[in-house]
PDB file of N, CA, C and O in Angstrom:
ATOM      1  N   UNK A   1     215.923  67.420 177.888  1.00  0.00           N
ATOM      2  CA  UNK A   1     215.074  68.300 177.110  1.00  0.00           C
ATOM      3  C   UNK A   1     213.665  67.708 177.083  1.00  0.00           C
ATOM      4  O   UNK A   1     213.415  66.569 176.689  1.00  0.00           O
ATOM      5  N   UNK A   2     212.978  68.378 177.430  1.00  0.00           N
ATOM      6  CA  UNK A   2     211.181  67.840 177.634  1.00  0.00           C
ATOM      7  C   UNK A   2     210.307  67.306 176.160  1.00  0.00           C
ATOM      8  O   UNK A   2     210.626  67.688 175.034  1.00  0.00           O
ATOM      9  N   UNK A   3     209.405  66.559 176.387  1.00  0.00           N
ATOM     10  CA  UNK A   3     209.448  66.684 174.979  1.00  0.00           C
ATOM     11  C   UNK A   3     208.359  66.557 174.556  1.00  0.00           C
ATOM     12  O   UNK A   3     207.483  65.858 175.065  1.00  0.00           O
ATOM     13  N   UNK A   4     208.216  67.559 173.052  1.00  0.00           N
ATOM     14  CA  UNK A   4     207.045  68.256 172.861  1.00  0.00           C
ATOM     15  C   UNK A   4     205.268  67.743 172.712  1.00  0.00           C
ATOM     16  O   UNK A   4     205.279  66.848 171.867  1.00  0.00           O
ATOM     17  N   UNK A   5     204.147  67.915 173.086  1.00  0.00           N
ATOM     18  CA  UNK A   5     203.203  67.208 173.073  1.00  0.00           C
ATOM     19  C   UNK A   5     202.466  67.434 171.747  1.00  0.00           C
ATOM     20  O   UNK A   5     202.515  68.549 171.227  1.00  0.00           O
ATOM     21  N   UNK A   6     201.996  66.740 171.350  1.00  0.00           N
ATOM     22  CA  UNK A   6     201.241  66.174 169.900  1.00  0.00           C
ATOM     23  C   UNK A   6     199.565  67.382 170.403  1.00  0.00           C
ATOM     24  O   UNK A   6     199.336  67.544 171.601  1.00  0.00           O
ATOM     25  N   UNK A   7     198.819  67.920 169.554  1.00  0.00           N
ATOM     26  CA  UNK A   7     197.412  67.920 170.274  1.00  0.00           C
ATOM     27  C   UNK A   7     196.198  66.845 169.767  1.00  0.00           C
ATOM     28  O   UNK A   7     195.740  66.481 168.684  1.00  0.00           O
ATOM     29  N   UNK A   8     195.992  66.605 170.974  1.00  0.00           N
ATOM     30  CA  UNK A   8     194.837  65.619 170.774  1.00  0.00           C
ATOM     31  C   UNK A   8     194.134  65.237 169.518  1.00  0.00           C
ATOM     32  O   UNK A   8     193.748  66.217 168.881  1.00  0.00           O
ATOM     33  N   UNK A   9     193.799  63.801 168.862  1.00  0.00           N
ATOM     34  CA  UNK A   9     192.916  64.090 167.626  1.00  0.00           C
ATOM     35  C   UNK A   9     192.143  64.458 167.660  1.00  0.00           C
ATOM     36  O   UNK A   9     191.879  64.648 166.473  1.00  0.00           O
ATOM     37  N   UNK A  10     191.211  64.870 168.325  1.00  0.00           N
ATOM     38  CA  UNK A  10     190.419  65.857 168.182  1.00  0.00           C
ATOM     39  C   UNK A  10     189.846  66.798 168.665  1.00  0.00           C
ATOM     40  O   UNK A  10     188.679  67.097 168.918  1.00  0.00           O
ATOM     41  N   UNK A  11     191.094  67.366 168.794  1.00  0.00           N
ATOM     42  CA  UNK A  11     191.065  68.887 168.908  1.00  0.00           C
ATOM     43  C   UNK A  11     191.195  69.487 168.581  1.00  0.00           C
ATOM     44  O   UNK A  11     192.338  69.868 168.832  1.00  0.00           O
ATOM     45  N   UNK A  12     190.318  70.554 167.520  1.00  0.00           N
ATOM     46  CA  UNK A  12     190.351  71.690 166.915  1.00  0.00           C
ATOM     47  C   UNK A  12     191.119  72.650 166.841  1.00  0.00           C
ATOM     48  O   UNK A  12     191.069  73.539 167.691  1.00  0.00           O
ATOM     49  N   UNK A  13     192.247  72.695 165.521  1.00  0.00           N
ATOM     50  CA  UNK A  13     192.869  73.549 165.397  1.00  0.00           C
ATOM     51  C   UNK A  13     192.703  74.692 164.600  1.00  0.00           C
ATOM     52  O   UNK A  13     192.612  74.534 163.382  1.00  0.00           O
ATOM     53  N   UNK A  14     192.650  75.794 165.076  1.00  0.00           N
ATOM     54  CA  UNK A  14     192.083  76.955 164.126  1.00  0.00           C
ATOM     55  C   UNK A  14     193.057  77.154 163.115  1.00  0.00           C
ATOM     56  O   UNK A  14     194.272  77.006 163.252  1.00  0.00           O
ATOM     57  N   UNK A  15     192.406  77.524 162.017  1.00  0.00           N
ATOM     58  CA  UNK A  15     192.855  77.947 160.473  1.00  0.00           C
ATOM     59  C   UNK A  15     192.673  79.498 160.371  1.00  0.00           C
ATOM     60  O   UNK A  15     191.583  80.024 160.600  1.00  0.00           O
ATOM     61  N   UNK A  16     194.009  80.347 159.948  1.00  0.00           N
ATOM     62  CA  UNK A  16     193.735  81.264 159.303  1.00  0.00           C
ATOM     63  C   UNK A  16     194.233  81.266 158.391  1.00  0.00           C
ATOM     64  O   UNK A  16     195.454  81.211 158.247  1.00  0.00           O
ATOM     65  N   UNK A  17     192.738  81.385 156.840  1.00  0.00           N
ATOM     66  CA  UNK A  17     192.537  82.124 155.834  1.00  0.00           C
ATOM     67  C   UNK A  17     193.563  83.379 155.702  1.00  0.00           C
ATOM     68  O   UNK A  17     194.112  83.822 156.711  1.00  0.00           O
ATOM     69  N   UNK A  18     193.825  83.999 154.262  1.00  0.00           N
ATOM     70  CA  UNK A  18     193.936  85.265 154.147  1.00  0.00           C
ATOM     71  C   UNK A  18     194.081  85.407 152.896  1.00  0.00           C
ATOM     72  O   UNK A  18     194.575  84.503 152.222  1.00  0.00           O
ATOM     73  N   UNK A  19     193.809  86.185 152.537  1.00  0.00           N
ATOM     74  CA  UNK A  19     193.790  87.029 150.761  1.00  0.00           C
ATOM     75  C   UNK A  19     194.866  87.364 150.563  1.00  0.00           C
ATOM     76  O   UNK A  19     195.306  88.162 151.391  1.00  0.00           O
ATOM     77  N   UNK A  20     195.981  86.872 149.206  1.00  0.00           N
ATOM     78  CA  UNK A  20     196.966  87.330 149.182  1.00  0.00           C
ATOM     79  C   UNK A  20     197.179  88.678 148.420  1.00  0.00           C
ATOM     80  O   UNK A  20     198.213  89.342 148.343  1.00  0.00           O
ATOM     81  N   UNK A  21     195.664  88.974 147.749  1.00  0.00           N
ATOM     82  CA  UNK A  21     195.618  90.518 147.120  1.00  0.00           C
ATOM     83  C   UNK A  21     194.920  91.901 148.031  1.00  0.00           C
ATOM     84  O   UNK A  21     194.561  92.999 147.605  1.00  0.00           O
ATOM     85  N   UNK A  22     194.903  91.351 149.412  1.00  0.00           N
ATOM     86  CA  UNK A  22     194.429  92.389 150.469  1.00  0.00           C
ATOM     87  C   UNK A  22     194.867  92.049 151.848  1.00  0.00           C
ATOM     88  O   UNK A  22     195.930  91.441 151.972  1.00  0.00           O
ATOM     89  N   UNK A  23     194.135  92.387 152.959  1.00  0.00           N
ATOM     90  CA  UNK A  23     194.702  92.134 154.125  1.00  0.00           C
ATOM     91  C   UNK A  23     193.501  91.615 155.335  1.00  0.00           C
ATOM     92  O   UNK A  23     193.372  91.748 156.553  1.00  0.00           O
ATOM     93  N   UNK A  24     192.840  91.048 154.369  1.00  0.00           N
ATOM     94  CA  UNK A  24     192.037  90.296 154.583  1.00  0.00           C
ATOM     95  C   UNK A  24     192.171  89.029 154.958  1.00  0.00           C
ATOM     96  O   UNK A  24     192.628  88.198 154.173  1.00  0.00           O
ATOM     97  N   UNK A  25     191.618  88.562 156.779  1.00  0.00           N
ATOM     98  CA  UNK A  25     191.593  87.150 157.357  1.00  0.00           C
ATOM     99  C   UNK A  25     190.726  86.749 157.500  1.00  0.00           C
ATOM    100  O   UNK A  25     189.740  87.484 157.457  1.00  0.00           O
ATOM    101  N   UNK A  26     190.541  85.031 157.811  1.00  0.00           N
ATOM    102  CA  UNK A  26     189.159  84.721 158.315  1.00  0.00           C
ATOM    103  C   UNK A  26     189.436  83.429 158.925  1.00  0.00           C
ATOM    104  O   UNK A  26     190.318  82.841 158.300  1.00  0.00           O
ATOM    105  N   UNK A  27     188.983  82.764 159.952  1.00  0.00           N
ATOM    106  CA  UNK A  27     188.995  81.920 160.501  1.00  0.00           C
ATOM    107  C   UNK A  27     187.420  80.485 160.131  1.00  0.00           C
ATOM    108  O   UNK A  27     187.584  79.299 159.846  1.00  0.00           O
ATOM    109  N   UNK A  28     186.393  81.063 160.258  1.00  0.00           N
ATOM    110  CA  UNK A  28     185.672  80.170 159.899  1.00  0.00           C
ATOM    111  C   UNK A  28     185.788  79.392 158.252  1.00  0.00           C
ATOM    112  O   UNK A  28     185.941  80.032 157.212  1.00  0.00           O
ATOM    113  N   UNK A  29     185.732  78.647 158.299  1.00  0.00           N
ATOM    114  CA  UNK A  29     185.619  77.696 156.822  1.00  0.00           C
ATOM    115  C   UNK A  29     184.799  78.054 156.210  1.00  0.00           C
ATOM    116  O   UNK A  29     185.120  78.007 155.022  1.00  0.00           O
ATOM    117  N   UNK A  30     183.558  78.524 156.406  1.00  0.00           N
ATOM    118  CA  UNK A  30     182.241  78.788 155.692  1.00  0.00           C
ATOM    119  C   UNK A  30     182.368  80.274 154.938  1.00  0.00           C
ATOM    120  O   UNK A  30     181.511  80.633 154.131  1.00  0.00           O
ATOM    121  N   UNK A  31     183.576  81.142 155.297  1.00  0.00           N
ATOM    122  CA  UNK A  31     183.498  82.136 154.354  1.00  0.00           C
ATOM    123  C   UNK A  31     183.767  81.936 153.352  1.00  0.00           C
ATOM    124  O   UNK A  31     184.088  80.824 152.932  1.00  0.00           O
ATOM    125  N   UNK A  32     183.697  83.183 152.557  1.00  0.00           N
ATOM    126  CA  UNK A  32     184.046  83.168 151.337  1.00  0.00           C
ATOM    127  C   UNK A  32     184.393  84.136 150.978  1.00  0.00           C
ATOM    128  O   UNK A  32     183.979  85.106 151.612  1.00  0.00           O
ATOM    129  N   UNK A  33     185.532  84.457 149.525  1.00  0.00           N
ATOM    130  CA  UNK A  33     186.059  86.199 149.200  1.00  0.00           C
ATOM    131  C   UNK A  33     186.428  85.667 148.293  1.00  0.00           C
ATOM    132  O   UNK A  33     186.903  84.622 147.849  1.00  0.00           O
ATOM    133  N   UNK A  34     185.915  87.203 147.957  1.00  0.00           N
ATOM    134  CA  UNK A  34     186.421  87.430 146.330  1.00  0.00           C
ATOM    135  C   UNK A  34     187.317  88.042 146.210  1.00  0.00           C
ATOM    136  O   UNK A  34     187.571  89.083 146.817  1.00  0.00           O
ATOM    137  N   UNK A  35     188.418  87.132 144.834  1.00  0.00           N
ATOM    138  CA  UNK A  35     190.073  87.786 145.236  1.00  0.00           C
ATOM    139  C   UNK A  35     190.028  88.602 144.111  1.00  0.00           C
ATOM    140  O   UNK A  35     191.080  88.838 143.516  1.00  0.00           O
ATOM    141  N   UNK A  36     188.864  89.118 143.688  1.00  0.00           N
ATOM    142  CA  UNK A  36     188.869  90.063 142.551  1.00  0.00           C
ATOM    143  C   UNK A  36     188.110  91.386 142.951  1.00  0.00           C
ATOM    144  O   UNK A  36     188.064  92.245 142.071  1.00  0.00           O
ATOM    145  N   UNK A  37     187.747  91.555 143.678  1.00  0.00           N
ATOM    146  CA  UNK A  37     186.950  92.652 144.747  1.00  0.00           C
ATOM    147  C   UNK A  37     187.560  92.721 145.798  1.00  0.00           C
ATOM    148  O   UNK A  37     187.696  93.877 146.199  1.00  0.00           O
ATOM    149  N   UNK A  38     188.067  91.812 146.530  1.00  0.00           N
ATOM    150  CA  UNK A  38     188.055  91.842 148.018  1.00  0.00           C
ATOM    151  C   UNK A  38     186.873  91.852 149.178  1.00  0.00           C
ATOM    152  O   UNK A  38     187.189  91.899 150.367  1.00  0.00           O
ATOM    153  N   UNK A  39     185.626  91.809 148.794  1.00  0.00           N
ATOM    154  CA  UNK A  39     184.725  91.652 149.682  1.00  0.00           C
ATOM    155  C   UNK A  39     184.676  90.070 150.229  1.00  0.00           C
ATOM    156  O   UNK A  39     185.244  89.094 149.737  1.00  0.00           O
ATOM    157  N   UNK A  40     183.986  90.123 151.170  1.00  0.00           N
ATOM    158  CA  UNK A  40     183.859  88.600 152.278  1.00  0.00           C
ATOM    159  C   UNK A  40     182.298  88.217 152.638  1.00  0.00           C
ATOM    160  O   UNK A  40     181.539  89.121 152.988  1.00  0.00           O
ATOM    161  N   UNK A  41     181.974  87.266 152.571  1.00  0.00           N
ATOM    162  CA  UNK A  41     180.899  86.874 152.859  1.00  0.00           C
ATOM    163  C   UNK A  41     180.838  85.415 153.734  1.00  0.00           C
ATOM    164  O   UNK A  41     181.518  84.399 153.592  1.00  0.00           O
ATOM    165  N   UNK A  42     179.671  85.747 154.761  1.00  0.00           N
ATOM    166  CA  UNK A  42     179.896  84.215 156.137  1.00  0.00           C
ATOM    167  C   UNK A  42     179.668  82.961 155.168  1.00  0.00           C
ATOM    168  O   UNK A  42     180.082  81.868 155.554  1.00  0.00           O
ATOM    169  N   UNK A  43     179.025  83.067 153.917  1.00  0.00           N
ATOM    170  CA  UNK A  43     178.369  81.418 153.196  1.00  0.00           C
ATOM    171  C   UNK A  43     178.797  81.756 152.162  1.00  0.00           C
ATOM    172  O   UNK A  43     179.042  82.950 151.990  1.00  0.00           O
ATOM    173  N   UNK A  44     179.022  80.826 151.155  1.00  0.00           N
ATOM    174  CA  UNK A  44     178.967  80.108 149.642  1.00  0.00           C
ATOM    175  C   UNK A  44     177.930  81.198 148.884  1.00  0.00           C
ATOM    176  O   UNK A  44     178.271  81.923 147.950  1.00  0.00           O
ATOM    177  N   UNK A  45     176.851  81.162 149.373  1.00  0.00           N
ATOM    178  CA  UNK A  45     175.788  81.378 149.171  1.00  0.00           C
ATOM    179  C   UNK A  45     175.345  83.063 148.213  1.00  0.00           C
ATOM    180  O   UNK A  45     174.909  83.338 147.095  1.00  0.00           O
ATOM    181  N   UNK A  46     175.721  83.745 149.295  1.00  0.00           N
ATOM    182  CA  UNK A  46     176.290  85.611 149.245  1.00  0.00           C
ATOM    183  C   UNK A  46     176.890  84.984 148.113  1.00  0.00           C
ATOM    184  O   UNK A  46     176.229  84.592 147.151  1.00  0.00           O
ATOM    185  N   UNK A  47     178.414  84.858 148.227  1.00  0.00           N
ATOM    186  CA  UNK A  47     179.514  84.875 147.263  1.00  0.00           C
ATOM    187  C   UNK A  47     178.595  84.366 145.766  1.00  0.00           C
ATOM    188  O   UNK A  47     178.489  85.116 144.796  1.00  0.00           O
ATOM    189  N   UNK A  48     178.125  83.282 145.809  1.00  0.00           N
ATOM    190  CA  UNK A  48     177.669  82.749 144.407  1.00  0.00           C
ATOM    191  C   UNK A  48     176.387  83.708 144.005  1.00  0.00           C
ATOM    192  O   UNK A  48     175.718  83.310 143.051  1.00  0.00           O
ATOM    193  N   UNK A  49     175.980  84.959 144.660  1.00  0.00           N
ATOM    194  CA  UNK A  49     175.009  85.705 143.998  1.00  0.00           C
ATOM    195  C   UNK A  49     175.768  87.052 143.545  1.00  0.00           C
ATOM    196  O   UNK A  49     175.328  87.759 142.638  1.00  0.00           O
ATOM    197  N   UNK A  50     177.303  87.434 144.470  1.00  0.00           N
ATOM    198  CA  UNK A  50     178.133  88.359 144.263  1.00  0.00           C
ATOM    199  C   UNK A  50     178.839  88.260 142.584  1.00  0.00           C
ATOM    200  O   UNK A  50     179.246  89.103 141.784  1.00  0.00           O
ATOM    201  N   UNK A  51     178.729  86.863 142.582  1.00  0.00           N
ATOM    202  CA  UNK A  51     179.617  86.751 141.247  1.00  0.00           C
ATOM    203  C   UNK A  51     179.225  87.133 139.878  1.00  0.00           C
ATOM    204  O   UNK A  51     179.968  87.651 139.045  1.00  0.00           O
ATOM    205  N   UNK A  52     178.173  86.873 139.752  1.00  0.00           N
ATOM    206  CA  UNK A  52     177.002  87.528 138.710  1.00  0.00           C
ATOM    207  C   UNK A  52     177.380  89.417 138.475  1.00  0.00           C
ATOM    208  O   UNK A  52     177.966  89.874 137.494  1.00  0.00           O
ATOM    209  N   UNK A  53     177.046  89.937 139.230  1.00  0.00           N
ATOM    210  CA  UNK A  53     177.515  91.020 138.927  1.00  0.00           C
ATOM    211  C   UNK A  53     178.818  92.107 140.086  1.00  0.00           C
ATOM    212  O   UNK A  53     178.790  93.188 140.673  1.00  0.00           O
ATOM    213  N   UNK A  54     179.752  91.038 139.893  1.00  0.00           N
ATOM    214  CA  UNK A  54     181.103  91.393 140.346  1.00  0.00           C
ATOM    215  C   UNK A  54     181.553  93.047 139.948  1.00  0.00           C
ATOM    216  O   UNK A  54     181.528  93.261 138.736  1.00  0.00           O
ATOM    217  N   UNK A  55     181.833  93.865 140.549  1.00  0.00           N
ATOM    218  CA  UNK A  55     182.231  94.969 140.122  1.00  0.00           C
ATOM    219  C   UNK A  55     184.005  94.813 139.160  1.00  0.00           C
ATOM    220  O   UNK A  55     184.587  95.446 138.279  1.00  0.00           O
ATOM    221  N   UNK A  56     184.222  93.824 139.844  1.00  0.00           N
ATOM    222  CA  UNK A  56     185.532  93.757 139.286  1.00  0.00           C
ATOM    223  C   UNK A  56     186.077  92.665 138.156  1.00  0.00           C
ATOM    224  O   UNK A  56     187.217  92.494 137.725  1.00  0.00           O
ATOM    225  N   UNK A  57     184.726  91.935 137.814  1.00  0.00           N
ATOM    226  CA  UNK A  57     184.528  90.954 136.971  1.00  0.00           C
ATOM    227  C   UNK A  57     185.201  90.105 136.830  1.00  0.00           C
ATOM    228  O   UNK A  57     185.912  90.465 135.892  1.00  0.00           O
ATOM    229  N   UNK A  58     185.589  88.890 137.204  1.00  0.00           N
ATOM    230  CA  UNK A  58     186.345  87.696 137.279  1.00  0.00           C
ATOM    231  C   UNK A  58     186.116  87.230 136.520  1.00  0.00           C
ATOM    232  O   UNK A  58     185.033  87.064 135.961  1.00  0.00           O
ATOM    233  N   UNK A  59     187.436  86.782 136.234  1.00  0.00           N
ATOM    234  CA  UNK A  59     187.062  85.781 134.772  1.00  0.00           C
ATOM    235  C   UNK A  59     186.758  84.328 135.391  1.00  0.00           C
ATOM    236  O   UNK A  59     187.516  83.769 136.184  1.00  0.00           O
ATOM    237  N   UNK A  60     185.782  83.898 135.012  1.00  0.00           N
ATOM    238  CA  UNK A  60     185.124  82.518 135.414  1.00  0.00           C
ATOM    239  C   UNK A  60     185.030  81.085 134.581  1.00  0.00           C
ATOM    240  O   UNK A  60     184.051  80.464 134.166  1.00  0.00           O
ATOM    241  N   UNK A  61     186.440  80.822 134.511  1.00  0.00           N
ATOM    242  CA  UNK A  61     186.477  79.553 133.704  1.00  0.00           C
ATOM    243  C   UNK A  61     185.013  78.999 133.306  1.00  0.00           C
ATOM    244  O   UNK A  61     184.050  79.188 134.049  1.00  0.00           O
ATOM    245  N   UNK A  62     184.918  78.352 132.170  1.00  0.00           N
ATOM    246  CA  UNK A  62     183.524  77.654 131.635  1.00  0.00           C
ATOM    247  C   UNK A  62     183.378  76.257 131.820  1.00  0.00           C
ATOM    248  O   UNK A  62     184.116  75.599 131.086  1.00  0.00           O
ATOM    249  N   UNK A  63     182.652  75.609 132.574  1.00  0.00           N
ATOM    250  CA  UNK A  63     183.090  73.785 132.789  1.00  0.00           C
ATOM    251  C   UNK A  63     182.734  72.968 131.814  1.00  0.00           C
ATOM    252  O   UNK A  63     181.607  72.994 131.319  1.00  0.00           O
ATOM    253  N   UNK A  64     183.658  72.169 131.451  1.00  0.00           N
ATOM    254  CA  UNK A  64     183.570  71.154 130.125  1.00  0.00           C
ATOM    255  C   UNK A  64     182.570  70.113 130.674  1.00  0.00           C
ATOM    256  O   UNK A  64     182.692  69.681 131.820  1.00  0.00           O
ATOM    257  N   UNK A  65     181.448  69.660 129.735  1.00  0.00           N
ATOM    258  CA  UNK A  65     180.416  69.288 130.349  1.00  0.00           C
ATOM    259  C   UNK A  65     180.983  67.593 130.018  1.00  0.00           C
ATOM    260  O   UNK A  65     181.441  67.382 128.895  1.00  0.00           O
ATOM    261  N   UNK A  66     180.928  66.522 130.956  1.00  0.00           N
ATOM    262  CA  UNK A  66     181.198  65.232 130.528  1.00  0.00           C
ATOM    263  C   UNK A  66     180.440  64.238 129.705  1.00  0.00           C
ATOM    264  O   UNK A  66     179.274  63.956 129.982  1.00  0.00           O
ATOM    265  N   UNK A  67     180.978  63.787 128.857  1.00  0.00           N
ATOM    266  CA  UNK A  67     180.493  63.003 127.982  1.00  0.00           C
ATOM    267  C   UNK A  67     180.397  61.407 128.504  1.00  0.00           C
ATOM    268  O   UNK A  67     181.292  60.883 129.167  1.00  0.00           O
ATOM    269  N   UNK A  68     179.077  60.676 128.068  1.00  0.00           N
ATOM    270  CA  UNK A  68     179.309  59.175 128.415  1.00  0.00           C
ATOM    271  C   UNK A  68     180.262  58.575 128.370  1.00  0.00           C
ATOM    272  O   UNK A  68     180.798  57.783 129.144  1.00  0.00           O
ATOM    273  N   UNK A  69     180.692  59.276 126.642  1.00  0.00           N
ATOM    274  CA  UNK A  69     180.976  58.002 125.921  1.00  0.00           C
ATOM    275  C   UNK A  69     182.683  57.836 126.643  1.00  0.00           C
ATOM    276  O   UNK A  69     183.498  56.915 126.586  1.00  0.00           O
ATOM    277  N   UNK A  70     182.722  59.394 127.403  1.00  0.00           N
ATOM    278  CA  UNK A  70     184.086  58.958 127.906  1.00  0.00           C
ATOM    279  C   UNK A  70     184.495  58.131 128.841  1.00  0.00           C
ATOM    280  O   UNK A  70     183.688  57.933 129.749  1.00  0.00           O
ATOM    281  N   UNK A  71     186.046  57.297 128.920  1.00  0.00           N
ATOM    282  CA  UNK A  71     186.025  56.569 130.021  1.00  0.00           C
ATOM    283  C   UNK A  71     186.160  57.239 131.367  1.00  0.00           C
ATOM    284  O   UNK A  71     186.415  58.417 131.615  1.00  0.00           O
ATOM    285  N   UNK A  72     185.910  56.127 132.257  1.00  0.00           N
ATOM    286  CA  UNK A  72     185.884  56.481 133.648  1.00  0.00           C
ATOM    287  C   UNK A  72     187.447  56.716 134.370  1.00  0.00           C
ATOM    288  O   UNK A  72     187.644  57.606 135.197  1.00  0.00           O
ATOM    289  N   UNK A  73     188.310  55.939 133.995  1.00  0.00           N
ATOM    290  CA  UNK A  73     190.043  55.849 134.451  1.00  0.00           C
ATOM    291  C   UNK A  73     190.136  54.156 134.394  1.00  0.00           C
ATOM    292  O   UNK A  73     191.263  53.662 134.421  1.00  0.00           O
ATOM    293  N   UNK A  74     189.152  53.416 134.329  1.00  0.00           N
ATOM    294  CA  UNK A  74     189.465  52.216 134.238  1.00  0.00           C
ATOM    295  C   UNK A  74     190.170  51.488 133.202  1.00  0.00           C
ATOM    296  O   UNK A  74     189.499  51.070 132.259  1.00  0.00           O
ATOM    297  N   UNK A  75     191.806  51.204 133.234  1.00  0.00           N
ATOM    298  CA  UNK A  75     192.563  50.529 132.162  1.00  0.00           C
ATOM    299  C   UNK A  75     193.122  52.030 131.430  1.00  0.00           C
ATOM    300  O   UNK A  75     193.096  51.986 130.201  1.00  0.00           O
ATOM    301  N   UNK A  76     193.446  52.883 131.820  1.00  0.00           N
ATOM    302  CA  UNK A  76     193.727  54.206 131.071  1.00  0.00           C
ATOM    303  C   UNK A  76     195.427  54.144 131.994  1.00  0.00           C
ATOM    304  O   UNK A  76     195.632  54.202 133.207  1.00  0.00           O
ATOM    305  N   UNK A  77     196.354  54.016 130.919  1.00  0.00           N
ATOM    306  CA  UNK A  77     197.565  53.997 131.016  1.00  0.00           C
ATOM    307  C   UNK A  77     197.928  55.146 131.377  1.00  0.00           C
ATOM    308  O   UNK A  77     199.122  55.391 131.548  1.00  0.00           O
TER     309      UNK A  77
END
């Protein structure tokens, strides 16, 4: 029985993306979609001006802003 070849480290293996609330794919890394609309955009960029006024309004967690005084993980059981 022959046996099977590994591909090269570095050689590019394509990724497909897909939306599990549409039927929506994408191969480049640099897109982006909204799983609350379904629209797609080639950059970050689009998407982070789409979100502002989303037709379908996502709820957008709020980020807890970090404090000094907290620790870093050092000695934290």
């Amino acid at each position: 029985m022959p046996r099977r070849r590994q591909p090269e480290a570095a050689a590019r293996i394509p990724v497909t993306a897909s939306c599990a609330g549409c039927d929506a794919t994408w191969t480049d890394p640099a897109t982006a979609h909204c799983r609350s609309c379904h629209q797609s955009w080639p950059s970050v960029e689009g998407f982070d001006e789409h979100l502002v006024e989303c037709p379908a309004r996502p709820v957008i967690a709020a980020r807890r802003a970090r404090r000094d005084s907290e620790p870093s993980g050092a000695g934290v059981a």
